[in-house]
TORMI-351804 format. One record per residue (C-alpha): residue number from 1; y, z, x. Coordinates in steps of 0.05 Angstrom, whole numbers, plus 5000, padded with zeros to 4 digits. Each point is the difference from the previous one (the first is absolute). Layout:
residues N
  seq    py    pz    px
  NUM     Y     Z     X
...
***
This chain:
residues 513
  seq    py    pz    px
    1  5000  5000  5000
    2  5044  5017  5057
    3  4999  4935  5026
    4  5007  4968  4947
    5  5061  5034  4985
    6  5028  4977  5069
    7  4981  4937  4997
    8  5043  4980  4930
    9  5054  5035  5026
   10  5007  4951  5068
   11  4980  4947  4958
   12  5055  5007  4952
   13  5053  5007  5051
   14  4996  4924  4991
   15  5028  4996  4926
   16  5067  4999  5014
   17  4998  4944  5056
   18  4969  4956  4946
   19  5057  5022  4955
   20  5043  4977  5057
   21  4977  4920  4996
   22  4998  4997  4930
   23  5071  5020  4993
   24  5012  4953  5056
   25  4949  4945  5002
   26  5058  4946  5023
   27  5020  5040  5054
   28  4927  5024  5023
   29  4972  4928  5001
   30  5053  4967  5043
   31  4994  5056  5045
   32  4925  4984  5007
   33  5017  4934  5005
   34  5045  5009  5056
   35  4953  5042  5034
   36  4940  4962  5003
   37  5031  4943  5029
   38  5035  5046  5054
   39  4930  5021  5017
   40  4974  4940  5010
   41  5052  4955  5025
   42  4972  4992  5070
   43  4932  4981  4972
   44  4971  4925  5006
   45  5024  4995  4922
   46  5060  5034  5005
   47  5024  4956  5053
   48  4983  4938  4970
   49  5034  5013  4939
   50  5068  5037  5026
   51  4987  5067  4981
   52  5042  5027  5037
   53  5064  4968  4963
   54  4972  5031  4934
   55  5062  5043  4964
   56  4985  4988  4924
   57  4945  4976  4952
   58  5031  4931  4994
   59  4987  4990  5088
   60  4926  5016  4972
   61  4992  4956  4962
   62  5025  4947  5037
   63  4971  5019  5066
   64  4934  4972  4985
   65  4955  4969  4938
   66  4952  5046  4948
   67  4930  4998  5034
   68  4928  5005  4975
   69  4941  5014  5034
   70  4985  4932  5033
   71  5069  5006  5036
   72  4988  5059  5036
   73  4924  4996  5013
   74  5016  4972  5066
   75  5034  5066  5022
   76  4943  5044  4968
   77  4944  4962  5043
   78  5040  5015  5062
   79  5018  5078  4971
   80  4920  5002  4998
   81  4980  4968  5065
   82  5047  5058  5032
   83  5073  4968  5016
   84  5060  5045  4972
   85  5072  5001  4981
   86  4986  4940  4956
   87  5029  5025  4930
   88  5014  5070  5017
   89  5016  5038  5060
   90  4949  5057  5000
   91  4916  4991  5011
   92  4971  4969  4950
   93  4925  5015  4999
   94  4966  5006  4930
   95  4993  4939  4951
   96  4990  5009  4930
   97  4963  4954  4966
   98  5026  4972  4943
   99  4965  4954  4943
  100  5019  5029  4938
  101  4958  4947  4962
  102  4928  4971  5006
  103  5032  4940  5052
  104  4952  4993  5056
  105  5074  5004  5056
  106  5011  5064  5020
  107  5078  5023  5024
  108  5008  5051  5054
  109  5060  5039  4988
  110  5039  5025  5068
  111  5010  5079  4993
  112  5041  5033  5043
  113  5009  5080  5007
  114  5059  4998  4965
  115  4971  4967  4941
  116  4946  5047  5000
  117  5050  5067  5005
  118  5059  4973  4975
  119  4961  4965  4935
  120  4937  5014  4990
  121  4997  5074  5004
  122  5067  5014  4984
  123  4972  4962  4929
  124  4937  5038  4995
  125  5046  5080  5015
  126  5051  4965  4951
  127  4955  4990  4949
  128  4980  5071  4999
  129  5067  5027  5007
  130  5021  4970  4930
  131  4934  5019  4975
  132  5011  5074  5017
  133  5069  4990  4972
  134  4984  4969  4938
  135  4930  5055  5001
  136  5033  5071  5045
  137  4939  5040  4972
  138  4944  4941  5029
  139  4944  5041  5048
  140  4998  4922  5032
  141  4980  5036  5070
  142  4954  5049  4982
  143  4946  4953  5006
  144  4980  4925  5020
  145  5032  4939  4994
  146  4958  4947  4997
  147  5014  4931  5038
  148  4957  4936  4976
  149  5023  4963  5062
  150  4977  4930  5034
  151  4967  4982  5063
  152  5025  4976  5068
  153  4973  4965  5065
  154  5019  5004  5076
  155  5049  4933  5021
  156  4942  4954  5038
  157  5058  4981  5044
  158  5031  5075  5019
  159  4957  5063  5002
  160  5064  5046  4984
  161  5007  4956  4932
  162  4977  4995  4929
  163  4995  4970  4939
  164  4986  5015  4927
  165  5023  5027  4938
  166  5073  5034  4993
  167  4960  5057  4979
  168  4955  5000  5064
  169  5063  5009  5039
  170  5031  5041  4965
  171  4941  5050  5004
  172  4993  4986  5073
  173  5060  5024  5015
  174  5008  5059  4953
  175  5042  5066  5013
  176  4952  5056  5003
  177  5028  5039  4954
  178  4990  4944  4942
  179  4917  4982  5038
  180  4986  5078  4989
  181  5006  4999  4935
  182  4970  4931  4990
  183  4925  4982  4973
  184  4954  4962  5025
  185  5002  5004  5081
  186  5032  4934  5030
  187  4930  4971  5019
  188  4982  4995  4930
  189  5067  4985  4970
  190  4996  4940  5053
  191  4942  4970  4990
  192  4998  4928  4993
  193  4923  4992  4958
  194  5044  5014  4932
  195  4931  5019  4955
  196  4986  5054  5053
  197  5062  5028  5010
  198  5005  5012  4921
  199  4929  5030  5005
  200  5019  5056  5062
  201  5070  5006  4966
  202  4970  5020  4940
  203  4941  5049  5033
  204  5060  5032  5041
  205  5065  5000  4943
  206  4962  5024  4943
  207  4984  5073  5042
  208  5083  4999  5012
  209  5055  5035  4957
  210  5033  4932  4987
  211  5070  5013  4975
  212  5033  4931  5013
  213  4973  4918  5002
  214  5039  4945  5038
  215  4951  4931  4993
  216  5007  4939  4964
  217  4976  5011  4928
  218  4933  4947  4991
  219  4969  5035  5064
  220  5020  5066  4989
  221  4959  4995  4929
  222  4943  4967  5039
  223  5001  5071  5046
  224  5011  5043  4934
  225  4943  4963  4962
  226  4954  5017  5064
  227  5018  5074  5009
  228  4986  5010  4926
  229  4932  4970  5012
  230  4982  5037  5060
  231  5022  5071  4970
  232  4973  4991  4916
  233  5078  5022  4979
  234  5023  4964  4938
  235  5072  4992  5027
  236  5033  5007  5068
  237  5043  5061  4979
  238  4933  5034  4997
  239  4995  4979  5083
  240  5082  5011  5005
  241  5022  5051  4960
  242  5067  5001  5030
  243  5011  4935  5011
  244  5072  4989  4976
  245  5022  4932  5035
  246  4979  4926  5009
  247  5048  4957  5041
  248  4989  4931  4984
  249  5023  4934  5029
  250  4984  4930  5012
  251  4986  4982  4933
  252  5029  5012  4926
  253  4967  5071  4975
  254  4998  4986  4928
  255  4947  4960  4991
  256  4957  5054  5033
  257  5040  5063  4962
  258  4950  5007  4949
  259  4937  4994  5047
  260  5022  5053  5046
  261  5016  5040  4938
  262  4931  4994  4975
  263  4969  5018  5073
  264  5049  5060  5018
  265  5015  5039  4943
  266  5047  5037  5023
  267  5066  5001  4949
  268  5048  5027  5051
  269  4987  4943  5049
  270  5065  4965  5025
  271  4992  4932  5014
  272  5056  4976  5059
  273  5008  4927  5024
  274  5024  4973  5059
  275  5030  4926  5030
  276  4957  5006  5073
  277  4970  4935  5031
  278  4983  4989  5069
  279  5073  4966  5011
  280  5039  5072  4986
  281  5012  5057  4958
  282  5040  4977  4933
  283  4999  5043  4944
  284  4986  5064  4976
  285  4996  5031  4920
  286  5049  5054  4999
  287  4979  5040  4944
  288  4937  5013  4944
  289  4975  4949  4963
  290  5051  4942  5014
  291  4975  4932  5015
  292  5059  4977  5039
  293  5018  5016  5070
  294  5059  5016  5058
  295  5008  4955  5044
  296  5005  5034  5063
  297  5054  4974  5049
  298  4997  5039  5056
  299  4929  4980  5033
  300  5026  4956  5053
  301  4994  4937  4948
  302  5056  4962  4975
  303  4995  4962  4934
  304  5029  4936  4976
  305  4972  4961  4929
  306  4972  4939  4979
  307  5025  4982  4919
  308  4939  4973  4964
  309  5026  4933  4992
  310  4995  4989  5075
  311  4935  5033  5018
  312  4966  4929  5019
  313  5065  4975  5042
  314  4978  5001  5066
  315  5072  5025  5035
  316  5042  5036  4939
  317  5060  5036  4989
  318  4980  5067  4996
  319  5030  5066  4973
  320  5021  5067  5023
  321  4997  5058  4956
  322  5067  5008  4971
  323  4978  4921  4966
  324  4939  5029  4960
  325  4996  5003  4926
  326  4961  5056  4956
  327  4939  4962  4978
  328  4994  4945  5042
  329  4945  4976  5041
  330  5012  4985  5074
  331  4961  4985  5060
  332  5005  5041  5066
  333  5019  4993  5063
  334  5000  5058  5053
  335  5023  5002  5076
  336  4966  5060  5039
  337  4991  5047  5059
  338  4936  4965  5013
  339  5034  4941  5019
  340  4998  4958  4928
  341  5059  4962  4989
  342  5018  4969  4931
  343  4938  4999  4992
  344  4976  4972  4917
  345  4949  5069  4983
  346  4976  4946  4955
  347  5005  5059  4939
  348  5038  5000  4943
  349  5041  5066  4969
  350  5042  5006  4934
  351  5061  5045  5001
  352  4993  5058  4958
  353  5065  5033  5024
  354  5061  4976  5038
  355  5027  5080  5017
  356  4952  5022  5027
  357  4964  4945  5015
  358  4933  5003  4970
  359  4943  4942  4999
  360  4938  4981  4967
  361  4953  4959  5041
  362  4980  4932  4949
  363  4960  4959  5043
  364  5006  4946  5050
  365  5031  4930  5014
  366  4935  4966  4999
  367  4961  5054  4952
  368  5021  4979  4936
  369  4992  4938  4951
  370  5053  4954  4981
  371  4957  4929  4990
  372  5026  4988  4937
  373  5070  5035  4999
  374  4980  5062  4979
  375  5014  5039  5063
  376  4946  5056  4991
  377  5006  5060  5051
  378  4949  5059  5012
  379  5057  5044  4976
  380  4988  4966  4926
  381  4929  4992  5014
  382  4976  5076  5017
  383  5034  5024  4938
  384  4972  4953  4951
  385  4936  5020  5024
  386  5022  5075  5008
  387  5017  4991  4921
  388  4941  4960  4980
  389  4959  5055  5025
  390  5035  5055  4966
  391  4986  4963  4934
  392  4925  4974  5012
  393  4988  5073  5034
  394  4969  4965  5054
  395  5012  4995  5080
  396  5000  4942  5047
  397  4988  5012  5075
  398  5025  4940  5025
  399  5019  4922  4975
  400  5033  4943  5029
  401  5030  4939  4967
  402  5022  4929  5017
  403  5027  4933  4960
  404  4952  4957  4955
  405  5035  4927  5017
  406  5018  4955  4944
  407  4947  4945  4987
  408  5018  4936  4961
  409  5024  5026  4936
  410  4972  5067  5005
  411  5043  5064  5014
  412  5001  5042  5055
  413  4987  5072  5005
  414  4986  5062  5040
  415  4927  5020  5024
  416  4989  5067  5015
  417  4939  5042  5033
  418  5000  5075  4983
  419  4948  5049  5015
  420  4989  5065  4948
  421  4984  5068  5022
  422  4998  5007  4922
  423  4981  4953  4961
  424  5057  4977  4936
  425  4961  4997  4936
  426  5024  4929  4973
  427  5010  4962  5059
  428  5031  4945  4957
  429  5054  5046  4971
  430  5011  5025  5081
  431  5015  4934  5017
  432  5046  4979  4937
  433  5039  5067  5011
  434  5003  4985  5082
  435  5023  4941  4983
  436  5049  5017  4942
  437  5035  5067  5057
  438  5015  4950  5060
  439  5034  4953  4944
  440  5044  5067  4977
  441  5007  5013  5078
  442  5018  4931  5023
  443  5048  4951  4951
  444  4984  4946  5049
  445  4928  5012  4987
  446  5016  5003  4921
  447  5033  4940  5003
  448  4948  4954  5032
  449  4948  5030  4955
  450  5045  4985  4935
  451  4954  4955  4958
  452  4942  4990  5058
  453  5052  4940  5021
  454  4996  5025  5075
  455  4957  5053  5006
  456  4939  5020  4960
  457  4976  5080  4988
  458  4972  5020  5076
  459  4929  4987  5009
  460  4957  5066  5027
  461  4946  5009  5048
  462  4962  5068  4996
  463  4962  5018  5064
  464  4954  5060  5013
  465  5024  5070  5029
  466  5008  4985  5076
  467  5000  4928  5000
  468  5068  4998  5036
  469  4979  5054  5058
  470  4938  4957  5002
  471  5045  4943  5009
  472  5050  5026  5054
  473  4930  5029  5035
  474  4976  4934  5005
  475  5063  4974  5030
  476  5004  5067  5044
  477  5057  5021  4972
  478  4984  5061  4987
  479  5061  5057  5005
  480  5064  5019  4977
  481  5038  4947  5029
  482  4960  4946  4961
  483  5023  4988  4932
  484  4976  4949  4944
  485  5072  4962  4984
  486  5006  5011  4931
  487  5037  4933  4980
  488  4996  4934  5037
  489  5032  4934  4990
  490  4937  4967  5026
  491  4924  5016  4979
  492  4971  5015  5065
  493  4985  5062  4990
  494  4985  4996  4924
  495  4940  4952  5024
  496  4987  5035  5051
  497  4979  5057  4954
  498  4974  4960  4951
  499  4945  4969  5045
  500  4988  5064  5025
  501  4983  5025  4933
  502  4964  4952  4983
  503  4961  5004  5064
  504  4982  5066  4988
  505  4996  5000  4930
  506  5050  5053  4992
  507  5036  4973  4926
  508  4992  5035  4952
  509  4963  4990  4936
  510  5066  4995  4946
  511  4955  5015  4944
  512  4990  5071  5029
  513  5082  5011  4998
***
């Protein structure tokens, strides 16, 4: 108890320094701004591009184009192979591997030490500050907390290097006072066999006093499902009983909500999100039971905005945050202390709030479907199934959905693949009701289906339980950092699945739903 006590007191010395920023987020961003290109103005890139003449966000701008991957893969393969003082001044020795989707390229993210201290785990003590403001009588650190992290591998071209999952790194380099009260040990956390780490995690957590969950939410239900298995308990706040936090990110929560629900059973639980990919440190929910979040402006990133309109331009105009609108979707683009400049995050955020400035993430520039106008994002397509659910008292585990192309006179439409953990009792009415939400969601969408002219009702593909783990198993894809996209403007995936199903004759029987 003691230390808990002392520990939310430190932590909550940090309050008022994010009050600071989001009094003055102008002021705080130029000043990162300014700063990161002072830091790295003697660098290979900050040479080439002037930094050193950099005074205001307009010089920025103008001192060099918005870069993707592809642009700056040159620099990362010569980061790896062991040259420095490339895109940042300080060693850069740890690579996190990025895919985010099922896409066979992997990206290796620079990360510096200052993105590690300076981002990362000022995120991760932020988060609990304004949880332990928002909760002062929380018992967080009286027992475990509970890490479903990724895996990581030695550099083949530099013994003192690594790659692998943000989350590898992050737990490789942890302060001891956070790896004390941490569960399971780092050999186990780390493992890179992802069906035997689950199995050990589970024989290991399930003796803990878990108080507190950070994991993406499919694979932390794959470890919960497991420890409920290996112990006979009906719910995991029979395991946990004072388990009192999951930290989510990576993914939207709601269309897990009511799973988790059904597996904890615990009503107190408080369920806070987070904006963390292997890039940076974003965003943070500031208080219970929002679905928004601050966007945090002191990590060492600086922001600038893409409008929706121009998201497939390949060099546009882009915004700072006094241009952003309340409800409008925008793409991102961060510069960083790991040596990322301009860089497109290739996510997408609406504005919730301009004061502070709050965010929702809605998807990505190349996760959503817009073959036929309609202009579909996850954002609209996790709540109509969220809402679907809710009235067909059923839950989906995961689905994926791309265009149906128009064929001579025949209509287009959308086909989708879900999988149920429960089962909806009319699947007919499911799919007339899924159908009928993303057309309340999405006017676009309404419009194109108005008299079956452009669109007809979505066509649905039911697969068996664990047909998409199967799937990403057989890809080895297998982790937190691999994702099914949920939307697609091609069917690549879709068929993918499909003929996988098939394959293994995993469809199921609609007479039976």
């Amino acid at each position: 108890m003691a230390l808990n006590t002392v520990l939310a007191w430190l932590i909550k010395k940090r309050i008022h320094q994010i009050e600071l920023f989001e009094k003055y987020p102008l002021e705080v961003q130029n000043e990162v701004m300014y700063n990161l290109t002072k830091r790295a103005a003697n660098t290979e890139w900050g040479l080439q591009h002037g930094f050193e003449k950099i005074k205001t966000a307009a010089d920025f701008k103008s001192a060099m184009p918005l870069q993707d991957y592809e642009a700056i893969k040159p620099f990362v393969n010569r980061l790896i192979a062991g040259e420095q003082n490339l895109l940042w001044p300080t060693e850069i020795k740890w690579f996190a591997k990025s895919s985010g989707t099922t896409q066979d390229r992997s990206k290796f993210i620079p990360v510096s030490r200052e993105s590690l201290e300076d981002c990362h785990y000022k995120g991760g003590k932020d988060l609990l500050a304004l949880y332990y403001n928002a909760n002062p009588n929380s018992n967080l650190y009286d027992g475990k907390s509970l890490v479903i992290g990724g895996s990581s591998e030695i550099n083949e071209m530099r013994e003192d290097s690594y790659i692998g999952d943000l989350s590898s790194i992050i737990i490789k380099n942890l302060p001891f006072w956070v790896e004390f009260k941490r569960t399971p040990q780092s050999n186990v956390a780390l493992m890179a066999e992802w069906e035997r780490k689950i199995e050990q995690m589970a024989e290991i957590t399930m003796q803990e006093d878990v108080t507190n969950i950070a994991g993406v939410p499919s694979w932390t239900i794959v470890l919960f499902k497991r420890i409920l298995e290996k112990t006979g308990k009906s719910s995991i706040g029979e395991v946990w009983p004072n388990l009192e936090l999951f930290m989510h990110g990576g993914v939207n929560f709601e269309p897990y909500r009511e799973q988790f629900n059904d597996l904890v059973q615990l009503p107190n639980i408080k369920f806070y999100q987070s904006y963390n990919a292997s890039e940076g440190y974003f965003g943070i929910q500031s208080r219970n039971g929002l679905d928004d979040m601050l966007l945090m402006l002191d990590y060492g990133i600086y922001f600038e905005f893409i409008e929706e309109s121009k998201w497939t331009e390949d060099q546009p105009e882009t915004l700072s945050l006094n241009d952003l609108e309340v409800g409008k979707n925008y793409a991102v683009v961060i510069s960083t202390n790991g040596g990322l400049w301009r860089y497109k995050l290739g996510d997408t955020i609406k504005v919730t709030s301009t004061f502070p400035f709050k965010i929702k993430v809605s998807g990505r520039t190349k996760s959503f479907i817009n073959a036929f106008g309609e202009e579909l994002v996850v954002e609209n397509s996790d709540q109509a199934v969220a809402e679907t659910c809710q009235q067909h008292n059923c839950i989906v585990n995961e689905y994926t959905a791309c265009p149906v192309y128009m064929k001579g006179e025949e209509s287009g439409a959308h086909e989708w693949i879900i999988e149920f953990e429960r089962d909806p009792e009319n699947i007919d009415a499911f799919v007339a009701d899924l159908d009928l939400n993303i057309r309340k969601l999405n006017s676009d969408y309404d419009a194109k289906r108005t008299g079956d002219l452009t669109l007809k009702q979505l066509k649905l593909n039911v697969v068996e339980k664990d047909t998409f783990y199967q799937w990403l198993k057989s890809k080895g894809k297998l982790g937190g950092q691999h994702k099914v996209p949920r939307l697609s403007n091609d069917r690549k995936h879709v068929e993918e699945i499909l003929e996988f199903a098939e394959k293994n004759r995993s469809f199921v029987d609609h007479s039976r739903v």
